[in-house]
C-alpha positions as CSV (number, residue, x, y, z in Angstrom):
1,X,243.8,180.4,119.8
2,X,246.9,179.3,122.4
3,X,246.8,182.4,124.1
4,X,242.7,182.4,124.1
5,X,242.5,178.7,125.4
6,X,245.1,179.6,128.6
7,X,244.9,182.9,129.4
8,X,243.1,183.5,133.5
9,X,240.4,185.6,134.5
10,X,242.0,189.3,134.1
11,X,241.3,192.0,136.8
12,X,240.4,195.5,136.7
13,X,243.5,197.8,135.6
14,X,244.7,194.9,133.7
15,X,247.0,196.1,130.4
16,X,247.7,193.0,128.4
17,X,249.6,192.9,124.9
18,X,250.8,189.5,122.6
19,X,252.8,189.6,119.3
20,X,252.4,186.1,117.4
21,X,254.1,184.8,114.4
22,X,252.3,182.2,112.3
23,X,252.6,179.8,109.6
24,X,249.3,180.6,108.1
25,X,245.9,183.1,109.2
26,X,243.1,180.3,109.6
27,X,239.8,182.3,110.9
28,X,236.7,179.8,111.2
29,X,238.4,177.4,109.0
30,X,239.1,179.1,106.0
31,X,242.8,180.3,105.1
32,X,243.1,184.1,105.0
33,X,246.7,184.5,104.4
34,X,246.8,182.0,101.0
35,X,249.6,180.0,103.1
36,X,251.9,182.6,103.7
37,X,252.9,183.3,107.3
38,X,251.5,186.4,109.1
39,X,252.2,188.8,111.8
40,X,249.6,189.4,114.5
41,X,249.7,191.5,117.6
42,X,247.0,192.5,120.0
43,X,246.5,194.5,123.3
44,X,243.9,194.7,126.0
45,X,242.7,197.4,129.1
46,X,240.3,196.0,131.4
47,X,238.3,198.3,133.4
48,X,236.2,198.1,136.8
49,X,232.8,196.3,136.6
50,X,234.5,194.0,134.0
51,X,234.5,196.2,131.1
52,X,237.0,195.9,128.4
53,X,238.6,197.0,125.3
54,X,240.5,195.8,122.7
55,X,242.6,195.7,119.5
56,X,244.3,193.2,116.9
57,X,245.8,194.0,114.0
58,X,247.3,191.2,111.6
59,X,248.8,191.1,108.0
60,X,247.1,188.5,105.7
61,X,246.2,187.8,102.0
62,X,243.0,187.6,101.4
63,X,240.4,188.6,98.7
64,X,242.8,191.7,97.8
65,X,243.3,193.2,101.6
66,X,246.7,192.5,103.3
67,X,245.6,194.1,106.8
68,X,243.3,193.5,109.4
69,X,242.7,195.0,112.4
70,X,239.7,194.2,115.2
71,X,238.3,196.6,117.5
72,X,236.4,195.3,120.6
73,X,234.4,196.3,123.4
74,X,232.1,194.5,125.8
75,X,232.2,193.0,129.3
76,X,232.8,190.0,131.0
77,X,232.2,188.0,134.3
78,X,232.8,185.0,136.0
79,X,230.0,184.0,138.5
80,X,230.2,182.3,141.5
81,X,228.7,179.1,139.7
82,X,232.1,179.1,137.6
83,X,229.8,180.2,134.5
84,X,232.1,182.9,132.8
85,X,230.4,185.2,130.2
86,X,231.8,187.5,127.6
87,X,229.1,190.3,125.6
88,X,230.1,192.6,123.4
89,X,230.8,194.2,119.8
90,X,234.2,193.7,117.4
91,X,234.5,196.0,114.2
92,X,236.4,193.9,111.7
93,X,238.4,196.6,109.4
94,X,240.3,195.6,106.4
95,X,242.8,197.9,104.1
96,X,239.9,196.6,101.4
97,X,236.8,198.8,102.3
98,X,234.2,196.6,101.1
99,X,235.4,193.3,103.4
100,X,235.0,195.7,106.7
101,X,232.0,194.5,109.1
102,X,230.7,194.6,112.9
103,X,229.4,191.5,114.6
104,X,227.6,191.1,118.7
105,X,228.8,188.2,120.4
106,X,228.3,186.0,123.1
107,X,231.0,184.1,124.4
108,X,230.1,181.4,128.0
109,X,233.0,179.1,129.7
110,X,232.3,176.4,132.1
111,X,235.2,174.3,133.3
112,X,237.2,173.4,130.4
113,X,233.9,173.7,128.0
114,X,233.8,176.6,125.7
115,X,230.5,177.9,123.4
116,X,230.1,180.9,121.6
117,X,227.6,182.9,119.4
118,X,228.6,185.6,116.2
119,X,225.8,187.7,114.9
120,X,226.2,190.3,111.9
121,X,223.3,192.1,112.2
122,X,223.9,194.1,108.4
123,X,224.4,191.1,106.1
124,X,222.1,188.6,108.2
125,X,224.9,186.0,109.2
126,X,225.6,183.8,112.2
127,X,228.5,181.9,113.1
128,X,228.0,179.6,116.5
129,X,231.0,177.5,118.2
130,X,231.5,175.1,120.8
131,X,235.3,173.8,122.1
132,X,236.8,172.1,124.9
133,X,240.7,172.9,126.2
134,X,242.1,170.8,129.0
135,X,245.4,171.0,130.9
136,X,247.6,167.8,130.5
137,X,250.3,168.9,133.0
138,X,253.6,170.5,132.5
139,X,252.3,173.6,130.6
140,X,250.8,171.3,127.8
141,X,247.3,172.0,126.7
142,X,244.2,170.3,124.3
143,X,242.0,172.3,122.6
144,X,238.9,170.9,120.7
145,X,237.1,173.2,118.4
146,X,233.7,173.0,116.0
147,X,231.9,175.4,114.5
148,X,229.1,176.2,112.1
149,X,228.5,179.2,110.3
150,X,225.1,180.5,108.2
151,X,223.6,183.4,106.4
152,X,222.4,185.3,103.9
153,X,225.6,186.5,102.2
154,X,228.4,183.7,103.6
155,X,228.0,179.9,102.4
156,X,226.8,177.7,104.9
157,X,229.5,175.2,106.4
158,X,231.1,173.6,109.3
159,X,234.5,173.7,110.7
160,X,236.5,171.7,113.3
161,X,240.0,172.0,114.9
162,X,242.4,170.4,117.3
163,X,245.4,171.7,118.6
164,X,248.0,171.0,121.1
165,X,249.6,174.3,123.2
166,X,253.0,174.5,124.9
167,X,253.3,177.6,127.8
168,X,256.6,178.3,129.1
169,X,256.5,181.8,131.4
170,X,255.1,184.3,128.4
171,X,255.6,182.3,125.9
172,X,253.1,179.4,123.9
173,X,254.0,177.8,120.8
174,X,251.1,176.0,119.6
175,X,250.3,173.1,116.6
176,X,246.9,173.1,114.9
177,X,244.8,171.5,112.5
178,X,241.9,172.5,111.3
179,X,239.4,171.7,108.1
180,X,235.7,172.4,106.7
181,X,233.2,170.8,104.9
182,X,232.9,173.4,102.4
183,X,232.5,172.3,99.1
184,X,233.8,173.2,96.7
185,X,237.2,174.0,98.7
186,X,238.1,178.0,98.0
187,X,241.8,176.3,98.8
188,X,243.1,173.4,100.5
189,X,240.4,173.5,103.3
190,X,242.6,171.0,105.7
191,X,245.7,173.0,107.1
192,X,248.2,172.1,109.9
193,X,249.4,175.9,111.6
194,X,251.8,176.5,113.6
195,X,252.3,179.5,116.1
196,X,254.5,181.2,118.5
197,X,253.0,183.9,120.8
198,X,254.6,186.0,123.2
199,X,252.4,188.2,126.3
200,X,253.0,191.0,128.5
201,X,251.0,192.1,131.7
202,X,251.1,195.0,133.4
């Protein structure tokens, strides 16, 4: 999320990498790591024409699997209006067959405001998201999240987040807190995670 809510517009030829260490895995509000910390580590080629590609792997603890690891492709653009758009496809992969699945997205930026839309296209389910982040000066930044997901096989629920994001050079160490209004709670559906995150460019 800190390295999401700060990182600029990347150019063609553009290798970026991150490593993160976390106090707990919380993706669209619900723990994955049953309150252990995790390892996480990504890394991204973009192309000409704004085409990209991209990997994450992470350990977690969650509904028997204890890695994950995303695969994505798509392409993004900022237009001249300041409008930025991200399109394209993430295979989710766990080290537990059954959990593994594929979702399209849309992902649009304007200013500091931030929406996106999650469609798995096998199981019939939809997860859509709005957010804000705003610079407060001296390498400090906000980040407001909600988001609601829907289906046919996943429950339907909302989630909400804040954080708070400190960027020194290559490094952020971020605070957030996050909860759901899932009922009944799998776990303690209100959590407060910390991260550190380092990134490379070349």
């Amino acid at each position: 999320m800190a390295g999401l809510a700060c990182a600029p517009l990347v150019h063609a030829g553009d290798f970026r990498a991150s490593a993160s260490l976390l106090s707990n895995y919380v993706w669209r509000g619900l723990a994955e790591s049953n309150g252990y910390p995790v390892a996480q580590g990504a890394i991204a080629y973009h192309g000409p024409l704004g085409f990209y590609g991209r990997a994450f792997a992470s350990t977690l603890d969650y509904q028997g699997a204890h890695e994950r690891a995303d695969f994505s492709a798509g392409a993004l653009e900022m237009t001249k209006s300041g409008l930025g758009f991200n399109v394209g496809e993430t295979a989710y992969r766990f080290d537990v067959g059954r959990l593994d699945f594929a979702e399209t997205f849309l992902r649009l930026r304007f200013a500091g405001l931030r929406g996106a839309l999650y469609e798995d296209w096998q199981h019939d389910n939809t997860y859509v998201s709005a957010g804000y982040h705003a610079g407060l000066g001296s390498g400090l930044y906000l980040m407001l999240h909600g988001g609601h997901t829907f289906g046919h096989t996943e429950p339907s629920y909302n989630d909400y987040g804040v954080g708070l994001a400190k960027i020194w050079r290559r490094f952020t160490l971020g605070v957030f807190v996050t909860t759901t209004t899932l009922r009944p709670s799998r776990l303690d559906d209100t959590r407060v995670t910390v991260a550190f995150t380092r990134r490379w460019r070349w």
